[in-house]
N, C-alpha and C positions, 0 to 999 in steps of 0.2 A: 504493500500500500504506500502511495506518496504523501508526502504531507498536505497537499493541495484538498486531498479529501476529508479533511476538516478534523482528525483523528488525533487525539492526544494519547499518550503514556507515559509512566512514570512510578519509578519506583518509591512503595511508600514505606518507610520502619517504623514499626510501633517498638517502644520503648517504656522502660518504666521498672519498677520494683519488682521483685518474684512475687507474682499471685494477683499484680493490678489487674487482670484482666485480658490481658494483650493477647491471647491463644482463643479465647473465648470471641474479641471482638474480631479476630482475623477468621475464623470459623464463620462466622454472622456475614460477616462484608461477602464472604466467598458465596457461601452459602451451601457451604458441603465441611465435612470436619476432615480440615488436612493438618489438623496441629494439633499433640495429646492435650488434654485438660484434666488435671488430679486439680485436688484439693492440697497436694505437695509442692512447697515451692523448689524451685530448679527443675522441676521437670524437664522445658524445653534445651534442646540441647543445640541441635542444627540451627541455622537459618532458613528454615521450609518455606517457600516463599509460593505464597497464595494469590489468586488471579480472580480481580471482580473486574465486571464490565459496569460501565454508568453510562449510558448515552452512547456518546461519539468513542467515547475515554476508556481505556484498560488499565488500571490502577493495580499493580505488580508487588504484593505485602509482602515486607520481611519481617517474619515473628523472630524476633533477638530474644533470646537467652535474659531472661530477667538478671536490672542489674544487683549486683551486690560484692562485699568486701571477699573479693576471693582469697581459699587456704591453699586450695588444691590443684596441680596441673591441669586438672579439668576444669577447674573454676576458672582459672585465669586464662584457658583457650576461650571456655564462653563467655566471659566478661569482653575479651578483646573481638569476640564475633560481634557480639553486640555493639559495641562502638565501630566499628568497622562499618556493621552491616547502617548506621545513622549517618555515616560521614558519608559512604555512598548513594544515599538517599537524595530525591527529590523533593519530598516535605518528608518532613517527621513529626508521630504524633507521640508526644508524652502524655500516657496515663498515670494518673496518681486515683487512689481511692478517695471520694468522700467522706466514709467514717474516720477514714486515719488521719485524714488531713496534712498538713505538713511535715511529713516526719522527719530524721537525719538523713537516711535515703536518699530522699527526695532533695534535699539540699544538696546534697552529693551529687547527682542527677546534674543539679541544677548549674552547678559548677564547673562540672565537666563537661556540660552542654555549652558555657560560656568558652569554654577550648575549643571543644571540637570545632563547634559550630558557631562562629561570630552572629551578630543581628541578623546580618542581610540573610541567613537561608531561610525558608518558612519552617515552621514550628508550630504547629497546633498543638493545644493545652485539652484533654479531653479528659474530665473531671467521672470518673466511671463509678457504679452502683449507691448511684442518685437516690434510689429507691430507699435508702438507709437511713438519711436525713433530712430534715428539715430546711425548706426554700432558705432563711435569711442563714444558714449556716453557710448554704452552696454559696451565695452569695457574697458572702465573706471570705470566705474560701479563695474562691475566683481572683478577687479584687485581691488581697494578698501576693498568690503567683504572678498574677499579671505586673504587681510591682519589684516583684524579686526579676521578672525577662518580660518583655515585650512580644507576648504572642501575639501570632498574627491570626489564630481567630480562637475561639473557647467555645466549646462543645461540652453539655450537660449529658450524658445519658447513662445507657445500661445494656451495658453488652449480652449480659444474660438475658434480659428480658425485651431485648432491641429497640427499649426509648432512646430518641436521637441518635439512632445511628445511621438513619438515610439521610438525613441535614448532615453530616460526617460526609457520608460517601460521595454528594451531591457537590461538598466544600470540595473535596480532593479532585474529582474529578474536573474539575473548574481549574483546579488550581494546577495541578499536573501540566509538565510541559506539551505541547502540538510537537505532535510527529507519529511515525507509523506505530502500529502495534507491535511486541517482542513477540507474543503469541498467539496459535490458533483461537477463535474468540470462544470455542465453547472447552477450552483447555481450562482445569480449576487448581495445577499445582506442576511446578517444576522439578521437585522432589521426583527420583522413578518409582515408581510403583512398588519394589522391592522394598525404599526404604522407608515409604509411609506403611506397608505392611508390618516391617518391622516397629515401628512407632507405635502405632498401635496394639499391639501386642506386648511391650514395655509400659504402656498405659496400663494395661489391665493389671500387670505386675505391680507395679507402684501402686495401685486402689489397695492390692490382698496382701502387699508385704508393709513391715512398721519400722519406723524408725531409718536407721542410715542403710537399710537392704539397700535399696532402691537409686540411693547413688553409687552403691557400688556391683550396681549390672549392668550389662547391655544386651542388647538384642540384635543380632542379625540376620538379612534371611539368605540362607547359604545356597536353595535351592527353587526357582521357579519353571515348572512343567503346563503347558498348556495340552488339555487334553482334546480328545477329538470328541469328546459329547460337550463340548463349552468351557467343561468345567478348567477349574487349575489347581495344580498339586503344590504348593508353599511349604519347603523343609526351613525351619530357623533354629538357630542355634543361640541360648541364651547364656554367655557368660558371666562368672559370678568368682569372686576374689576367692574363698573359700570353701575348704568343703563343706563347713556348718551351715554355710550359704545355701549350698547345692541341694540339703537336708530337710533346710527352713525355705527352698523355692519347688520344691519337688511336696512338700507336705505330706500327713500321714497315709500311707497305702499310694502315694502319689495325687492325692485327692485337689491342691493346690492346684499344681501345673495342669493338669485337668480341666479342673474349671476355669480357669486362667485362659488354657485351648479355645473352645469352648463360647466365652465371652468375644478372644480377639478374631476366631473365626466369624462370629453372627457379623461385627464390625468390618471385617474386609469384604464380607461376600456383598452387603449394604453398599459399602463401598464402590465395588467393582460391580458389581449387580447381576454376578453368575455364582455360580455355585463353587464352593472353595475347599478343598482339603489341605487342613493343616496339622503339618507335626513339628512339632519341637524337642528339643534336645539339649540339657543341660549340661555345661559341661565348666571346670575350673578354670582358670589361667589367673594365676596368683599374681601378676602384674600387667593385666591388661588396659591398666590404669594409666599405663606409662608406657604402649605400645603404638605406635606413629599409624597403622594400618588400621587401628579402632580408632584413631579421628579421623582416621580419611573417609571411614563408612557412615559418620555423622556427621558428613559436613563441615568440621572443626578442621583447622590448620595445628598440627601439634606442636608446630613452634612457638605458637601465640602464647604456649602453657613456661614456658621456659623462666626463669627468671622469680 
């Protein structure tokens, strides 16, 4: 497509704290779920970058790794995806919560938003689960951030429940630069298939495991069969730091990974909207934490972790 045919795109990052919302609202925009959503913060790991249409405009989302005070080679990959994935950006939207209002985070945020990103880039402020509090708090809220940066516009809503987020979508696509599209228009994620498979299937795990399990696995899918009655056979392989691991992700009689199965199967097959067989397989690797070939299958740069 040439530019003459009136067609914008533009890549957008959402950004913001672990658990603002940013997975949930890039789900909604899309309008298909290409990004896990736990009630776990860090979940996201990748930059999965999710594709809505508005109009004319293709609005191109990078869900960034919620920011926070990284400990871990893995933290400090996805903290540097994260800004990485805003400085490459076309607008970038900062979610902050309502009920939490300004926290040190969000200062922090705010801070390193004044590095990255000078005045001139756009910056949308989008104030997320409205539904919590009370109008003159939003209110006040608002008028505070607005004076700590100069966004260039402010958005009230609710990513779970979808208040304002097509005055959101409606802003972006307005605002996104003119030029041709990056992708097919009815295309919903650039992730391959393989690794939103596996994504979701590390979702369900992080729902049924507690505590620090859950940052210390991953999921890969080692095998994808397409068969000749539609269907597809999906072998993955779930690695885990420990054997106790292996123990407490396999569950009694195996009853866990099971159900774990099970759940991430109903999710892919919805997904892909054929019929799906999947198997999984657990297995140890006592420093896969620190192996360059498990960031590369999440999207992550392992150098980013260095330091």
């Amino acid at each position: 497509m040439s530019e003459d045919t009136g067609t914008r795109c533009g890549l957008v990052a959402l950004i913001g704290e672990p658990n603002a919302g940013k997975s949930t609202l890039m789900n909604r925009m899309v309008g298909a779920k290409v990004s896990i959503v736990t009630h776990k913060v860090q979940t996201t790991r990748a930059r999965i970058r999710g594709i809505a249409m508005e109009d004319a405009s293709q609005l191109v989302f990078i869900d960034t790794p919620g920011l926070f005070r990284p400990r871990r080679r893995l933290d400090r990959a996805m903290v540097q995806a994260a800004w990485g994935g805003a400085a490459d950006a076309d607008v970038v939207v900062l979610l902050i919560e309502a009920h939490r209002g300004i926290t040190e985070g969000v200062r922090t945020i705010l801070e390193q938003l004044a590095e990255v990103l000078p005045t001139g880039n756009r910056v949308a402020l989008a104030i997320n689960k409205i539904d919590r509090v009370k109008a003159e708090r939003l209110l006040a809220l608002s008028a505070e951030m607005n004076e700590a940066r100069d966004f260039a516009a402010t958005f009230m809503i609710s990513a779970e429940k979808g208040y304002g987020v097509d005055d959101l979508r409606k802003w972006l696509a307005e605002t996104v630069p003119a030029g041709p599209w990056l992708y097919p228009e009815d295309q919903i994620a650039d992730a391959n298939l393989r690794q939103i498979a596996a994504e979701m299937t590390r979702e369900k795990l992080t729902l049924r495991l507690h505590q620090e399990l859950p940052y210390q696995l991953t999921v890969e899918t080692e095998g994808w069969q397409e068969k000749k009655d539609g269907s597809v056979r999906i072998d993955q392989v779930v690695y885990v730091a420990r054997d106790g691991h292996k123990g407490i992700a396999l569950g009694p009689k195996g009853e866990t990974i099971k159900a774990v199965g099970q759940a991430a199967r109903a999710d892919i097959r919805e997904f892909l909207g054929r019929e799906v067989h999947l198997f999984l397989t657990i297995k140890v690797r006592p420093n896969w934490l620190e192996e360059a070939e498990r960031y590369t299958e999440m999207g992550l740069d392992f150098s980013d972790g260095d330091g």
